[in-house]
py3Dmol code that shows the C-alpha trace and the ligand (Angstrom):
import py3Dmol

protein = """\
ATOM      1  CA  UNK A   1     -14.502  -4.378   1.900  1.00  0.00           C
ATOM      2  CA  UNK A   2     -11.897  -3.675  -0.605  1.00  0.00           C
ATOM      3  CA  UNK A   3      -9.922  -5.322  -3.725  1.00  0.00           C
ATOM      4  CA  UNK A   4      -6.813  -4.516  -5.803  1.00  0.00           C
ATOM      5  CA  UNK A   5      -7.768  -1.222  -6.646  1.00  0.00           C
ATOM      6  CA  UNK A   6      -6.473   0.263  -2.956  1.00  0.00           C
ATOM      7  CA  UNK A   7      -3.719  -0.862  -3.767  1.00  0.00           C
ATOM      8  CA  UNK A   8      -2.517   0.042  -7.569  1.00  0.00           C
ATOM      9  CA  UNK A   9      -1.153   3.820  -6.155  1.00  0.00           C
ATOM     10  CA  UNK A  10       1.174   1.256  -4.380  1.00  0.00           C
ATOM     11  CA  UNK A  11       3.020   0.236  -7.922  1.00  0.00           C
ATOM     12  CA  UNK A  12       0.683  -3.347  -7.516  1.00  0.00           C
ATOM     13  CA  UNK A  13      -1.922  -3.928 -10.642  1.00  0.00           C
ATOM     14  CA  UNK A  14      -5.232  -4.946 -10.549  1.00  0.00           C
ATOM     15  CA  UNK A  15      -6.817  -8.017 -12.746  1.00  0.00           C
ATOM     16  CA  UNK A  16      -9.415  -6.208 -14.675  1.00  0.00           C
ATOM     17  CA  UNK A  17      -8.549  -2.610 -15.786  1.00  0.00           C
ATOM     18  CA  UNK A  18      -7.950  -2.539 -19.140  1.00  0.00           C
ATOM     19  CA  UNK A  19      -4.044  -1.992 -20.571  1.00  0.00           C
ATOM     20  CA  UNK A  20      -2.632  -1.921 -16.843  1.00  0.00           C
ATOM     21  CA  UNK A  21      -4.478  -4.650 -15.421  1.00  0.00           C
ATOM     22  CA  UNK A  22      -2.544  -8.083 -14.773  1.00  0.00           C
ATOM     23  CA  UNK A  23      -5.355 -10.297 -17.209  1.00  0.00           C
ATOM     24  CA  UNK A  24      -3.759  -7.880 -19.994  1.00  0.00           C
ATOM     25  CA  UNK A  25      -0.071  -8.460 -19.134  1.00  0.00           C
ATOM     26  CA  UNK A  26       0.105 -12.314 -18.797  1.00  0.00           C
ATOM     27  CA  UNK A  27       1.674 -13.208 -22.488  1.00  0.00           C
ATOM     28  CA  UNK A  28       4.973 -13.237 -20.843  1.00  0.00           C
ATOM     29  CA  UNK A  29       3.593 -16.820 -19.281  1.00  0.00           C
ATOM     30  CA  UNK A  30       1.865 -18.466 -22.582  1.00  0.00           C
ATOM     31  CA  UNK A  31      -1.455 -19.799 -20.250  1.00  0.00           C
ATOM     32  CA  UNK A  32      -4.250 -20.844 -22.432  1.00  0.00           C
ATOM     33  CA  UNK A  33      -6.417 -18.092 -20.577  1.00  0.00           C
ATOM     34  CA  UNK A  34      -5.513 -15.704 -18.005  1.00  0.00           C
ATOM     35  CA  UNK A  35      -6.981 -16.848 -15.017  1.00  0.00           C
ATOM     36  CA  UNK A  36      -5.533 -20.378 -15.553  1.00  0.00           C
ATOM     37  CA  UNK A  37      -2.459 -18.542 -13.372  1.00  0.00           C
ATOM     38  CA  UNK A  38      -4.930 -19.367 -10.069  1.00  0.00           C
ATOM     39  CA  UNK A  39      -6.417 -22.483 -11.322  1.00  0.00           C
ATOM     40  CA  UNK A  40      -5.408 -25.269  -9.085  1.00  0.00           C
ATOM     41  CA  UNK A  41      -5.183 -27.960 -11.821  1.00  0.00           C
ATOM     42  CA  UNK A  42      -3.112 -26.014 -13.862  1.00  0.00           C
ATOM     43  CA  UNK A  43      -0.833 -25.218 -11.130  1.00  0.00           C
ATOM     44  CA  UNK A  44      -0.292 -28.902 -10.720  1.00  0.00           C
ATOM     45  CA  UNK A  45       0.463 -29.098 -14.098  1.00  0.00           C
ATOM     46  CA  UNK A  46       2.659 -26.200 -14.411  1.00  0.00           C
ATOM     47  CA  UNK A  47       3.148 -23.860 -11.507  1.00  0.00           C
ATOM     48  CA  UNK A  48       5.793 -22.111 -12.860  1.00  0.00           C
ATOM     49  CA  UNK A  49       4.020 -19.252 -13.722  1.00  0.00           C
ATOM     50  CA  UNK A  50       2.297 -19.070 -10.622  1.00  0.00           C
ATOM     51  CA  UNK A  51       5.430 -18.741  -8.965  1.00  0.00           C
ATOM     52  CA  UNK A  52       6.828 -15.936 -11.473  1.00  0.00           C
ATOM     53  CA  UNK A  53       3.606 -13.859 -10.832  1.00  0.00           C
ATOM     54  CA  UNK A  54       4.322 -14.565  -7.152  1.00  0.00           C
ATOM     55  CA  UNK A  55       8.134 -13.059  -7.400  1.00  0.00           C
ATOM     56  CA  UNK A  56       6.741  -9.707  -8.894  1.00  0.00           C
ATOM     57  CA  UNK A  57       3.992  -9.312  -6.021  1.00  0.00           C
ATOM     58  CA  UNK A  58       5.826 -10.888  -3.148  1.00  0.00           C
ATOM     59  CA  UNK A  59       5.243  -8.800  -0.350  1.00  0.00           C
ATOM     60  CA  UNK A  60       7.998  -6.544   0.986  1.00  0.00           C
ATOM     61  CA  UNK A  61       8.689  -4.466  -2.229  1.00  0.00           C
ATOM     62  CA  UNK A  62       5.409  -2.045  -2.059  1.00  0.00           C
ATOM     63  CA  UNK A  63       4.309   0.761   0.469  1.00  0.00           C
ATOM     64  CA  UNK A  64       1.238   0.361   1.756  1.00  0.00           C
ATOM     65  CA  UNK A  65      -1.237   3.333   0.019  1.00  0.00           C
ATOM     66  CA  UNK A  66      -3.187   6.775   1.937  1.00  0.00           C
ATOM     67  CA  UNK A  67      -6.111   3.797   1.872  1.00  0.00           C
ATOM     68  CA  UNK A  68      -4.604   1.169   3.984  1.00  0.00           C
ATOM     69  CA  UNK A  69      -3.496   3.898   6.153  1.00  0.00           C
ATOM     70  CA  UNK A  70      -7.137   5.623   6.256  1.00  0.00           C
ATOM     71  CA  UNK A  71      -8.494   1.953   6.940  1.00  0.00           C
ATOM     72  CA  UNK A  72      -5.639   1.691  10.109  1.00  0.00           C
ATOM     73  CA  UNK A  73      -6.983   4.957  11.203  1.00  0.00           C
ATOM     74  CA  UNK A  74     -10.449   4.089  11.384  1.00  0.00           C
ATOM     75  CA  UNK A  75      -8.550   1.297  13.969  1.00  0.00           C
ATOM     76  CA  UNK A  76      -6.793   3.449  15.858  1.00  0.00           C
ATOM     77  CA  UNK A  77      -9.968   5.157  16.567  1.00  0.00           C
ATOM     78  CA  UNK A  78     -11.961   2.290  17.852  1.00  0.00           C
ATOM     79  CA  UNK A  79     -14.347   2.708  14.527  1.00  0.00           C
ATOM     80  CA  UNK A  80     -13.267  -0.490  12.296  1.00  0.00           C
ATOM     81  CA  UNK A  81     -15.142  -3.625  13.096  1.00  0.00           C
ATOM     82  CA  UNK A  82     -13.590  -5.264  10.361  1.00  0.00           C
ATOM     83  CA  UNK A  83     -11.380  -5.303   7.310  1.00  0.00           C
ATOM     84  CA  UNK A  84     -12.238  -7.418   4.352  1.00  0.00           C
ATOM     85  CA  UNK A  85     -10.082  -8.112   1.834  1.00  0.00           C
ATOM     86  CA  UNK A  86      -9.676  -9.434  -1.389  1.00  0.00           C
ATOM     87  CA  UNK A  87      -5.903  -8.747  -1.621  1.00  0.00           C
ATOM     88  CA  UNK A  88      -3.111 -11.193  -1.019  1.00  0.00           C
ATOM     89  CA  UNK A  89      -0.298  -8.350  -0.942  1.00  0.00           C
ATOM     90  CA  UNK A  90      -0.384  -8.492   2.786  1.00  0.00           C
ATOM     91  CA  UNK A  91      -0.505  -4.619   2.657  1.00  0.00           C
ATOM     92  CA  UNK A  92      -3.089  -4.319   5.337  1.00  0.00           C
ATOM     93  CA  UNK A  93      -0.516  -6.463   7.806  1.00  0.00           C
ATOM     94  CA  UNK A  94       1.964  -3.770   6.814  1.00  0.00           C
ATOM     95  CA  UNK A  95      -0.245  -0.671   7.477  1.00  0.00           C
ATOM     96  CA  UNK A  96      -0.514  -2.365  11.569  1.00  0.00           C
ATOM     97  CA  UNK A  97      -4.000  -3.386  10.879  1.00  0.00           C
ATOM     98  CA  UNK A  98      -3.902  -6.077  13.593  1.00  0.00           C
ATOM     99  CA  UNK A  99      -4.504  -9.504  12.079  1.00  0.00           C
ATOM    100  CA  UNK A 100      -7.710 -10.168  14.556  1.00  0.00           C
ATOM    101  CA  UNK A 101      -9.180  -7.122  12.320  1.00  0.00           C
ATOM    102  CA  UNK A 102      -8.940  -8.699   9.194  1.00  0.00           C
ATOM    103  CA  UNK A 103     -10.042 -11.540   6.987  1.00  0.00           C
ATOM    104  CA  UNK A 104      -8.144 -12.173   3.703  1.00  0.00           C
ATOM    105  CA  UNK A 105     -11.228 -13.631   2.061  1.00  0.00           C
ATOM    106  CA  UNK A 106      -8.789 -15.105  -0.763  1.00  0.00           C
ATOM    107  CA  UNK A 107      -5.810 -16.007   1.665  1.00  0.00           C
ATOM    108  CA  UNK A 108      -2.468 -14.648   2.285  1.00  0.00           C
ATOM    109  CA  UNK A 109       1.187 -15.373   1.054  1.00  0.00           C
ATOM    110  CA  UNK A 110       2.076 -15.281   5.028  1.00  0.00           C
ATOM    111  CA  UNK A 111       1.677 -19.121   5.507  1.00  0.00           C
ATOM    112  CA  UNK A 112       2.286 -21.843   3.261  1.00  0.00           C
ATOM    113  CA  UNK A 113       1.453 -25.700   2.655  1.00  0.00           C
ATOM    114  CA  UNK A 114       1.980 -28.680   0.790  1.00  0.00           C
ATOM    115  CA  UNK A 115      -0.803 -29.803  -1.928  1.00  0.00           C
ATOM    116  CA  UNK A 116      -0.421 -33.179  -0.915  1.00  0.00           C
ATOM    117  CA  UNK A 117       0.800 -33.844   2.813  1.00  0.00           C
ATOM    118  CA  UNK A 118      -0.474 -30.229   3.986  1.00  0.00           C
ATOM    119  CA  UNK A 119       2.479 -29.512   5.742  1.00  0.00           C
ATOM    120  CA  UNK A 120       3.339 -26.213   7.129  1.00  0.00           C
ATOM    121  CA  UNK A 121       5.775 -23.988   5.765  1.00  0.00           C
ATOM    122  CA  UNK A 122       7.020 -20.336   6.995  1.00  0.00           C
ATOM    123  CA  UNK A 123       6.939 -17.455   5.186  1.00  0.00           C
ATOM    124  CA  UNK A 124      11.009 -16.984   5.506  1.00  0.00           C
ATOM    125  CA  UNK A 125      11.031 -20.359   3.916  1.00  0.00           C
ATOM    126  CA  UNK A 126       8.765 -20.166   0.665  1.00  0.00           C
ATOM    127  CA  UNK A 127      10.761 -16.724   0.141  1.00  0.00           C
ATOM    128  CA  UNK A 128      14.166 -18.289  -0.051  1.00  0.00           C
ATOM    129  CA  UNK A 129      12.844 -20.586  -2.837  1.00  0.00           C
ATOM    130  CA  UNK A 130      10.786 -17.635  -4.851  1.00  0.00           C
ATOM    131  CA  UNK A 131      13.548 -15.277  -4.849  1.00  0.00           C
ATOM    132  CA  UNK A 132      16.204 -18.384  -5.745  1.00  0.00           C
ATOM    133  CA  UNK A 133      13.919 -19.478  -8.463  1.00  0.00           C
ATOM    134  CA  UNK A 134      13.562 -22.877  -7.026  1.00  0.00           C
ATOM    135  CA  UNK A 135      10.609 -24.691  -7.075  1.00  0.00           C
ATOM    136  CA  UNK A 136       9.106 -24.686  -3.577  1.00  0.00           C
ATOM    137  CA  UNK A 137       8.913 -29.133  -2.786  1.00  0.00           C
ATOM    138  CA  UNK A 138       7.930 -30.481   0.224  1.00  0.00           C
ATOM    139  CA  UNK A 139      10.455 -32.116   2.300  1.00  0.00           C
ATOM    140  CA  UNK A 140       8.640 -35.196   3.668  1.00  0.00           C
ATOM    141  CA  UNK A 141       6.908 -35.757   0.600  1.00  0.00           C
ATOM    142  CA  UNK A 142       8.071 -33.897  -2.575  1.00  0.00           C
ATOM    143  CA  UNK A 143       4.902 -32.252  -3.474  1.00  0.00           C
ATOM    144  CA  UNK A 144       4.517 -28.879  -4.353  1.00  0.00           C
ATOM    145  CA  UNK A 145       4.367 -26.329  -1.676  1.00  0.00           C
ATOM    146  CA  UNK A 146       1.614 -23.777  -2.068  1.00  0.00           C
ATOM    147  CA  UNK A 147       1.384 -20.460  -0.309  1.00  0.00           C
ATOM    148  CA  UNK A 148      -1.694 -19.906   1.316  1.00  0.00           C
ATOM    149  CA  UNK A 149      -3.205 -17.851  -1.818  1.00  0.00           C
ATOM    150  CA  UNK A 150      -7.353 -19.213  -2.682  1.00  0.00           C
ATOM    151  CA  UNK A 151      -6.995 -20.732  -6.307  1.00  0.00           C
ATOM    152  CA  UNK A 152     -10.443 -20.788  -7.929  1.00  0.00           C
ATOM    153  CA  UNK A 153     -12.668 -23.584  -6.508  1.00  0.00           C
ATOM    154  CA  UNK A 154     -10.620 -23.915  -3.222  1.00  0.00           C
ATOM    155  CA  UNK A 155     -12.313 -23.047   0.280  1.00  0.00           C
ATOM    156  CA  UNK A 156     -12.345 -19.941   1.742  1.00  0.00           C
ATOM    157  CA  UNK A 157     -10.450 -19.684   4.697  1.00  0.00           C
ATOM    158  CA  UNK A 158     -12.942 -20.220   7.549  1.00  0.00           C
ATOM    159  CA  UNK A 159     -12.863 -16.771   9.220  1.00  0.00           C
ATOM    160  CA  UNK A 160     -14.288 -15.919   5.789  1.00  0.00           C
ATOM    161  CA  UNK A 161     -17.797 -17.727   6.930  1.00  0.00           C
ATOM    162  CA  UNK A 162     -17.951 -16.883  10.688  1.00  0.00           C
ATOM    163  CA  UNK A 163     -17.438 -13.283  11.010  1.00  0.00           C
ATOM    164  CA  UNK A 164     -19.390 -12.065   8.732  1.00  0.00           C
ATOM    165  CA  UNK A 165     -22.475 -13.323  11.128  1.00  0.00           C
ATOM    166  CA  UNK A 166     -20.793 -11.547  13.708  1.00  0.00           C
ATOM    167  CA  UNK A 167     -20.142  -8.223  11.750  1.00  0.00           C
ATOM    168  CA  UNK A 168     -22.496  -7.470   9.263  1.00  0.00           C
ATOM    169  CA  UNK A 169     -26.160  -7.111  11.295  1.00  0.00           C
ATOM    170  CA  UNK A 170     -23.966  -4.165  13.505  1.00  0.00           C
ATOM    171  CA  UNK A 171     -22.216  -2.792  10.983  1.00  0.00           C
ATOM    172  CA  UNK A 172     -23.985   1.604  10.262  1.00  0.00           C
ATOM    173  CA  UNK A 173     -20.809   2.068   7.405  1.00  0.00           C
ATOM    174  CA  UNK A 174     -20.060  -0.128   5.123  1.00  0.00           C
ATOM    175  CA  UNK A 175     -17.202   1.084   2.666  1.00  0.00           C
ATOM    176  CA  UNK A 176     -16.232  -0.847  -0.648  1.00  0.00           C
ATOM    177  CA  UNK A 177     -12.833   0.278  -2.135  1.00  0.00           C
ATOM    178  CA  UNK A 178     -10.951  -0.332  -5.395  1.00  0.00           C
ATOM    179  CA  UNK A 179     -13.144  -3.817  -6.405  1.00  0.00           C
ATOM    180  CA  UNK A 180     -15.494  -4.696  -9.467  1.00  0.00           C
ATOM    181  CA  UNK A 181     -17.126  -6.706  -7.546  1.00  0.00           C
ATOM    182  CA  UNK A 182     -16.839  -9.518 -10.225  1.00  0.00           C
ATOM    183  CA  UNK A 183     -15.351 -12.653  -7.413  1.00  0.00           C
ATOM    184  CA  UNK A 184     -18.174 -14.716  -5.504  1.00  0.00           C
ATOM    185  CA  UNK A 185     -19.066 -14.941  -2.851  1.00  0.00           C
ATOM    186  CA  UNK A 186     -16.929 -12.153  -1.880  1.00  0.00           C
ATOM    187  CA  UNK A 187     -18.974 -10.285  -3.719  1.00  0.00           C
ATOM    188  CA  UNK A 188     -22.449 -11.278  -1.948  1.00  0.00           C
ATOM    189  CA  UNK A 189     -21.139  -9.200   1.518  1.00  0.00           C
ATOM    190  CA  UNK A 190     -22.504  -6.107   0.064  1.00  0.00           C
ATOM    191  CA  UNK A 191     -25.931  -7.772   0.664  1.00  0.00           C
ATOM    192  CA  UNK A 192     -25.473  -9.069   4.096  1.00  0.00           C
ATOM    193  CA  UNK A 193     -25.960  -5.286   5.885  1.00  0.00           C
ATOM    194  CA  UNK A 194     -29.162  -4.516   7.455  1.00  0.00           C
ATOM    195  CA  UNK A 195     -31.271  -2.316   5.346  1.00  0.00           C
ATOM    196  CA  UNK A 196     -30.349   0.751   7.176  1.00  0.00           C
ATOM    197  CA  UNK A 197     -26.789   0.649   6.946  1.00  0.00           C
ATOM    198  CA  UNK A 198     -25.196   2.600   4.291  1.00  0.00           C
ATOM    199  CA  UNK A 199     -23.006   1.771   1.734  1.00  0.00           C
ATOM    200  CA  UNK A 200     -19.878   3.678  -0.152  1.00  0.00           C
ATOM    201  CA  UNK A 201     -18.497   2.424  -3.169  1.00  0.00           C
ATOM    202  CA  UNK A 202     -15.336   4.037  -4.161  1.00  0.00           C
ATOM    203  CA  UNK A 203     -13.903   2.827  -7.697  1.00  0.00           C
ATOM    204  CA  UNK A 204     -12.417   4.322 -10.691  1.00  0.00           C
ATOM    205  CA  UNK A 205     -15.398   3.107 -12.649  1.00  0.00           C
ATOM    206  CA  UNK A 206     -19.180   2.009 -12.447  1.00  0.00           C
ATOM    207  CA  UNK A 207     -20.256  -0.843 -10.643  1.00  0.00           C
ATOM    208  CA  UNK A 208     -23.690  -1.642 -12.685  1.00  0.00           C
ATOM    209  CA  UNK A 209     -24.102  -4.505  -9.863  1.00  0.00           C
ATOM    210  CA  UNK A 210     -24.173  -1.796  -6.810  1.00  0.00           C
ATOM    211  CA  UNK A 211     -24.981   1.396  -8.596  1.00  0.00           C
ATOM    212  CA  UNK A 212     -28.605   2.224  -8.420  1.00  0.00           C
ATOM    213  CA  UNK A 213     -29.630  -0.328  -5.861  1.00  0.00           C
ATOM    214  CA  UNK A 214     -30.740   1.305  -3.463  1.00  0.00           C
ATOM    215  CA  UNK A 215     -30.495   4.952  -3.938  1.00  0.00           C
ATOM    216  CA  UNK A 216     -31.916   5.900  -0.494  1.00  0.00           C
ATOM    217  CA  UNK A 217     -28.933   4.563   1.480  1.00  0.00           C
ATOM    218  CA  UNK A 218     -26.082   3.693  -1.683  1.00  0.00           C
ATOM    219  CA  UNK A 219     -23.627   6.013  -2.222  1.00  0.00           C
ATOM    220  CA  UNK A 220     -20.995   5.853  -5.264  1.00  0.00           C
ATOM    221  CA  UNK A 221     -17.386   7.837  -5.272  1.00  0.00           C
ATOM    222  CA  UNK A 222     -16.347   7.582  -8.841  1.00  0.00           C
ATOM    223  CA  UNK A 223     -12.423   8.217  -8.552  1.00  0.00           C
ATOM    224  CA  UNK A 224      -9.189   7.233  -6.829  1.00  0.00           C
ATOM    225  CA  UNK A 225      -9.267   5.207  -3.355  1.00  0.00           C
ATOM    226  CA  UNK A 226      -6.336   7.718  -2.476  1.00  0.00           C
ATOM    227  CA  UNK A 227      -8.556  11.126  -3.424  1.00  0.00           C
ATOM    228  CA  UNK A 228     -11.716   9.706  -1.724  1.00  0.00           C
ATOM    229  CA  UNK A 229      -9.660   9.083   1.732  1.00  0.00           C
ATOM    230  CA  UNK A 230      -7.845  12.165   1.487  1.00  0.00           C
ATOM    231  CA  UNK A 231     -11.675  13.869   0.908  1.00  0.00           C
ATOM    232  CA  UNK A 232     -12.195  12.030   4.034  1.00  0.00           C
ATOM    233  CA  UNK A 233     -10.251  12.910   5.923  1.00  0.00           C
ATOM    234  CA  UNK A 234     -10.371  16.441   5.316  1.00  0.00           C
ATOM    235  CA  UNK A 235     -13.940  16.396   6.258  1.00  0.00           C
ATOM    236  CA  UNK A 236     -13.485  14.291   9.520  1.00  0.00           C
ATOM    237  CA  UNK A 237     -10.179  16.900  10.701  1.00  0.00           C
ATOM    238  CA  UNK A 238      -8.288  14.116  10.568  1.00  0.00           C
ATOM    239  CA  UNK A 239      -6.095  15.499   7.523  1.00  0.00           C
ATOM    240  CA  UNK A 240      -2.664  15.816   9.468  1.00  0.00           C
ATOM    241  CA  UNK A 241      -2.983  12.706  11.247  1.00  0.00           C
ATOM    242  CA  UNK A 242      -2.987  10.695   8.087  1.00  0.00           C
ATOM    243  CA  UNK A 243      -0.198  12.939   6.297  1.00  0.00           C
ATOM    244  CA  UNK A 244       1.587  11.851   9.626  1.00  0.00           C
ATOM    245  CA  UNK A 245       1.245   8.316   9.783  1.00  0.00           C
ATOM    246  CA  UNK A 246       1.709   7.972   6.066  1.00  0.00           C
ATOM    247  CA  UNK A 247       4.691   9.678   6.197  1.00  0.00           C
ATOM    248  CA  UNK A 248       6.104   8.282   8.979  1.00  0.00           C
ATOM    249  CA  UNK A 249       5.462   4.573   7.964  1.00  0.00           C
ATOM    250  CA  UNK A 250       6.452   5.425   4.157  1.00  0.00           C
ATOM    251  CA  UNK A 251      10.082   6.893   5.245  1.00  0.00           C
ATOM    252  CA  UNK A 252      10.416   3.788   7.767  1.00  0.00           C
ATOM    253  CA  UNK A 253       9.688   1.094   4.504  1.00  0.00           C
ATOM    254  CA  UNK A 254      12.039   2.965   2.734  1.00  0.00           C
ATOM    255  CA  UNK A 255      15.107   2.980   5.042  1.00  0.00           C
ATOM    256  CA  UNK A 256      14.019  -0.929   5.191  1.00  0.00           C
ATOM    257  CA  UNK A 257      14.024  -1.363   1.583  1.00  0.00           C
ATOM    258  CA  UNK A 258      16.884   0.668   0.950  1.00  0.00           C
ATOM    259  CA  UNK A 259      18.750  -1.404   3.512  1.00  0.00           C
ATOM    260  CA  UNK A 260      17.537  -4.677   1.763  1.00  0.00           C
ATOM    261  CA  UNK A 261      18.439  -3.341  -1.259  1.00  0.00           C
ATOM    262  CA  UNK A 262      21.937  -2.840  -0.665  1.00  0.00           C
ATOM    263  CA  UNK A 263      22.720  -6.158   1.287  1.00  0.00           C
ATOM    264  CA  UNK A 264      20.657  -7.923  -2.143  1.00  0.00           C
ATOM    265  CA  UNK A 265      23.833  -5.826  -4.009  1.00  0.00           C
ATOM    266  CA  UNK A 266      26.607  -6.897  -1.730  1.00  0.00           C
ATOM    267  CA  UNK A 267      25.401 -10.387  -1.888  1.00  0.00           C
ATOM    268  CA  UNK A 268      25.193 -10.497  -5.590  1.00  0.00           C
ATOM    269  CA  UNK A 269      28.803  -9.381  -5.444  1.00  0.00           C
ATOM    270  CA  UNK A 270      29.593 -11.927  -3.510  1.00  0.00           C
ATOM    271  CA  UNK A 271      30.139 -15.841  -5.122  1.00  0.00           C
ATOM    272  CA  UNK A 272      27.214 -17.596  -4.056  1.00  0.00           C
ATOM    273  CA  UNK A 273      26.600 -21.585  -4.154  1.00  0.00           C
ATOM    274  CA  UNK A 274      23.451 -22.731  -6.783  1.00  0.00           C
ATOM    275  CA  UNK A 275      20.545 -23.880  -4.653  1.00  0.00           C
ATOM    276  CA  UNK A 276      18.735 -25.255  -8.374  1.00  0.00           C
ATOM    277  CA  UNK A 277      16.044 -27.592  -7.233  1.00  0.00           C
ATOM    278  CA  UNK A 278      14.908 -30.453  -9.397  1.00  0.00           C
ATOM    279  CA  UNK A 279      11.761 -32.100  -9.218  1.00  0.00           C
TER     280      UNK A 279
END
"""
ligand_1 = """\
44
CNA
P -10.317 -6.245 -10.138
O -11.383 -7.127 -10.689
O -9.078 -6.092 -10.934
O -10.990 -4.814 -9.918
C -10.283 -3.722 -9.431
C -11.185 -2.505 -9.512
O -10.511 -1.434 -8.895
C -11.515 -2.086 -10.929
O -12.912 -1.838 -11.051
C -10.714 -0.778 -11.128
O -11.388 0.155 -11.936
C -10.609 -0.281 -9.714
N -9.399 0.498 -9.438
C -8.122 0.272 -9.841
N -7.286 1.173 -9.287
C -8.066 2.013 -8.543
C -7.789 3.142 -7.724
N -6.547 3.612 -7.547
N -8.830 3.739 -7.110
C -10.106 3.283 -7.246
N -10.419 2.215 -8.018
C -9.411 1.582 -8.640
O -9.905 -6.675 -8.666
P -10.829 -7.206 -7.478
O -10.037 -6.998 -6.266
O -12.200 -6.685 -7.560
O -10.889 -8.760 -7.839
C -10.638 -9.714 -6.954
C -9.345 -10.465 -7.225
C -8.196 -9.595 -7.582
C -8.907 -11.149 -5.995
O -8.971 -12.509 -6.135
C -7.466 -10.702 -5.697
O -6.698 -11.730 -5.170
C -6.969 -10.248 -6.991
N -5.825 -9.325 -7.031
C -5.214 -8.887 -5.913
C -4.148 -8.019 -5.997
C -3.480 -7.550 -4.745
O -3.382 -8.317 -3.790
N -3.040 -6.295 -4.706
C -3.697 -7.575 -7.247
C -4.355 -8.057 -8.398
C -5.410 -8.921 -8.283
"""
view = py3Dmol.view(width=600, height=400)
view.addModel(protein, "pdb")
view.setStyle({"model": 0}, {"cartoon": {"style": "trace"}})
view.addModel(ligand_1, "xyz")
view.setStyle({"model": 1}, {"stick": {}})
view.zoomTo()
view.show()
């Protein structure tokens, strides 16, 4: 089970750390309160913020971290049941954790959907209209388009209620990266393992919900996601298989990005045709 704290080595912040943390570093978007920026009624209102936020964390401009790597390891080696994440950086699809593996307990920028009709968009699609600046409007009914992201008080994607029944009475391991375990019912998991099953939470700071729970079988890394997987891995022998596939996948994203990078510059040179939207 992890949050946004695998995931800040990658350059993407969390919500809740203080001074670096995204609640912190809203001002830029004047909301009344910082978590108005998932609020579906606000969105309505005004989802221009939303959509700003959305530019900076787009996937396709961060490297997965040693974490999501670690986490496609324990894949590749037949030993993950299943990933479960809080995330909506799409990081985990990136590190080749196979999508049947996962369940993106607060949804994905990968699909998209109209508020009001509920039709389908692709992810090529809602990209064009962040990156243009336009607002993203339905074309059969002009309301807004939505990616797939769970606003407070929406439903969890459905996956998020059926597997854990299949997963959690089996699962001997249960590791808990990079979260403050503040979100329900995310949150609850950590209670669904059987008694015997032991648990690793690995954050920067103190959990006071999980720490000292059960100290028989509870376990608490305080420190980086990156340092506790490298620890990991040292002590499994798996060091230089994860310095490999890290590397490797790093340099690819790179030559991808770089490549991106410079058809974004030749295209800028380039006169292009205003695709302003107005609603
Ligand atoms: P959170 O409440 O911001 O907590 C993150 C936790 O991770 C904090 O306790 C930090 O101390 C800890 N942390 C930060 N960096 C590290 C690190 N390198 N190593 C170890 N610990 C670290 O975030 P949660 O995920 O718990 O909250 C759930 C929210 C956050 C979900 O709804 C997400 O959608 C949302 N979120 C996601 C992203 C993302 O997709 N990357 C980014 C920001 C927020």
């Amino acid at each position: 089970m992890v949050g946004a704290g695998i995931s800040t080595s990658s350059g993407i912040p969390d919500f809740r750390s203080p001074g670096s943390g995204l609640y912190d570093n809203l001002q830029k978007y004047n909301l009344p309160h910082p978590t108005d920026i998932f609020e579906l009624d606000y969105f309505m209102d005004n989802p221009k913020p939303f959509f700003t936020l959305a530019k900076e964390l787009y996937p396709g401009h961060y490297i997965p971290s040693p974490a999501h790597y670690f986490i496609r390891l324990l894949h590749d080696k037949k030993l993950l049941t299943r990933h479960y994440t809080q995330n909506i950086d799409c990081l985990e699809r990136l590190a080749g954790i196979p999508e049947e593996k996962l369940v993106e307990a607060h949804g994905t920028f990968h699909t998209n959907h109209c508020v009001d009709c509920n039709k389908f968009y692709t992810k090529e699609w809602m990209k064009e209209k962040i990156f243009g600046d336009v607002l993203p409007v339905c074309e059969e009914c002009n309301g807004i388009v939505k990616p797939d992201i769970v606003f407070f008080g929406e439903n969890m994607p459905d996956h998020f209620y059926t597997k854990p029944l299949e997963d959690f009475d089996d699962c001997d391991l249960l590791i808990i990266m990079g979260t403050s375990l503040e979100v329900y019912p995310f949150a609850s998991l950590v209670a669904n393992v059987k008694p015997n099953c032991i648990r690793v939470l690995i954050n920067r700071v103190a959990i006071d919900k999980f720490s000292g729970r059960d100290k028989k079988r509870d376990i608490t890394f305080l420190g980086d996601c990156d340092d506790a997987v490298w620890q990991m891995a040292d002590v499994l022998g798996w060091t230089n298989e994860l310095k490999d596939l890290w590397k490797r996948e790093s340099s690819l994203f790179e030559q991808a990005r770089e490549k991106s990078d410079n058809n974004a510059d030749q295209e800028a040179k380039s006169p292009r045709i205003s695709k302003n939207n107005s609603r």
